[in-house]
C-alpha positions, 0 to 999 in steps of 0.5 A: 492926819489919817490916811483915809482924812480925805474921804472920811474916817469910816465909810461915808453914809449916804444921804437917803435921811436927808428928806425934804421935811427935815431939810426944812426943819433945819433951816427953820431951826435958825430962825428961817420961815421957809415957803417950801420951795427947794431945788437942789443944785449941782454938787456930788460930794454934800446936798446943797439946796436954794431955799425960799424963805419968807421975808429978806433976802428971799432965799439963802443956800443950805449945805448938808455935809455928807456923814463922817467925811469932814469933822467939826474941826476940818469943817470950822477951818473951811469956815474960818478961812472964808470968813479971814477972807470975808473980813479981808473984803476978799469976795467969797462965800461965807458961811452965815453966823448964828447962836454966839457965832457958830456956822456949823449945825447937827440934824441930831437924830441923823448927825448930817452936819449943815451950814447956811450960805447967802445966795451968790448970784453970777456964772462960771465963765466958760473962758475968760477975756484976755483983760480978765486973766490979770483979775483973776491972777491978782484975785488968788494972789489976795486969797494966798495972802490971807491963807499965809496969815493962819495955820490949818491944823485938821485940813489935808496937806496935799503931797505924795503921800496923802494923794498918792500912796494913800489913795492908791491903798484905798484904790487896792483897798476897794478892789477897782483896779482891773486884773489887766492894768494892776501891776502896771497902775501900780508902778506908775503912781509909785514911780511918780510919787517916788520921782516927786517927793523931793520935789516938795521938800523945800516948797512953803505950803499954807491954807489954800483954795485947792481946786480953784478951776473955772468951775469955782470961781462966778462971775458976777455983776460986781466982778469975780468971786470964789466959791466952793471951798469944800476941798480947801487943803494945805498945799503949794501955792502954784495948786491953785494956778495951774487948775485955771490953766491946765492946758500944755499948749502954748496959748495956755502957757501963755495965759497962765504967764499973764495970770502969774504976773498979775499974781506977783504984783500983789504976792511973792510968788516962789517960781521954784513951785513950778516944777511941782505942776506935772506931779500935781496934775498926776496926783490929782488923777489919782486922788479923783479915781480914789475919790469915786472909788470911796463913793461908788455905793452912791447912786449918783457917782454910779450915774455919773461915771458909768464907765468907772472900773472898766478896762478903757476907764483904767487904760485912758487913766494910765495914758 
């Protein structure tokens, strides 16, 4: 993997090509006849739209992947671990199959890459019940376990190295580091990943979600359901746990115990990873300062983080 697999091989392009008309045309390439209703939904990193189209289901979610970012190859393994879990009966998001089994489609002139999901209708639960916690904590655990059945040969692998070193070269790289908390920024994520890497050494790694929070699991009718795998890397099992309940209070230590039963009774779980989540949480930090440090040419990352780059920005990030 190179250092820059994350956020792509070059400079990622923006999307201004992505025009309403062409959105359709895509679509309409697989067979769709779309109505010409489109209304985009939340995400930062791609262009996701619900579009209408003519006949059953009605409507179905089109992902156009921001250029030269993710390959073909880091793409299809998202895909194949969503569709593991789709034959598993795990409840997620798979990507729709045309023309001999393929989910991933070129706009050819742009080389915007697209795929077709079903609409998944629910919420994010703004916080979960006390007898929901073990449903959630059984549900990962079925999700690790199909992970563990297939090797990621193209996904990040989350360590030190790739979420540190390497992001804090892209933060130098792209010069947003203030002159005020440079020297001090740096010491910090190199003492953390230096303090860590031993850490992982003797921790099993294997395809998992990557950032299972709240915001990416829906609450539907049926029950629970995981979406958005767009950051699915290799990585410790205990990444995908900790997200759910980042809080070090002791009402959040307590629900993450809950969630991690629950998880024990469908999967081994290696409770040495545990020590791995302050280092996560540090290296997440990073990762997501490095992440609006290669996106901030996009208008939308600038209207997003508006205090990106300032001295408070850097000085609440070391605190």
């Amino acid at each position: 993997m190179s250092k820059t697999s994350a956020w792509g091989e070059r400079e990622t392009r923006l999307f201004h090509e992505l025009t309403p008309d062409k959105i359709l045309t895509a679509v309409e390439s697989l067979g769709f006849v779309c109505t010409g209703r489109i209304l985009q939904l939340n995400s930062m990193e791609n262009r996701v739209y619900e579009i209408e189209i003519d006949g059953s289901p009605g409507s179905l979610i089109a992902k156009f992947y921001r250029p030269q970012r993710w390959s073909r190859e880091q793409i299809a393994e998202e895909h194949r671990f969503l569709l593991d879990l789709g034959d598993a009966e795990i409840p997620v998001v798979a990507p729709l199959l045309f023309r001999e089994e393929q989910s991933i489609f070129s706009m050819d002139e742009e080389g915007i890459m697209f795929s077709v999901f079903p609409k998944c209708r629910g919420r994010s639960p703004d916080e979960l019940m006390d007898d929901q916690i073990p449903q959630i904590g059984r549900l990962v655990a079925r999700m690790h376990g199909v992970g563990a059945t297939r090797r990621s040969d193209h996904r990040l692998h989350i360590s030190p190295e790739t979420y540190g070193f390497d992001n804090l070269d892209i933060l130098l790289q792209e010069d947003v580091l203030s002159d005020r908390v440079r020297d001090a920024y740096c010491d910090l994520v190199e003492e953390i990943c230096t303090l860590s890497e031993p850490m992982f050494a003797d921790i099993g790694v294997q395809r998992i979600h990557g950032d299972c929070h709240f915001g990416n699991i829906i609450l539907g009718q049926s029950g629970f359901s995981l979406v958005d795998f767009d950051d699915m890397v290799v990585g410790p099992c205990v990444q995908d746990l900790w997200l759910l309940f980042p809080g070090r209070d002791e009402e959040s230590k307590e629900r993450f115990s809950l969630c991690l039963e629950a998880y024990e009774q469908m999967k081994e779980f290696d409770r040495r990873s545990l020590r791995l989540i302050e280092p996560l949480r540090g290296l997440r930090i990073i990762h997501f300062s490095a992440w609006i440090a290669k996106r901030y040419q996009d208008p939308s990352f600038q209207r997003a983080f508006p205090d990106y780059g300032t001295e408070r920005y850097w000085s609440e990030e070391l605190r």
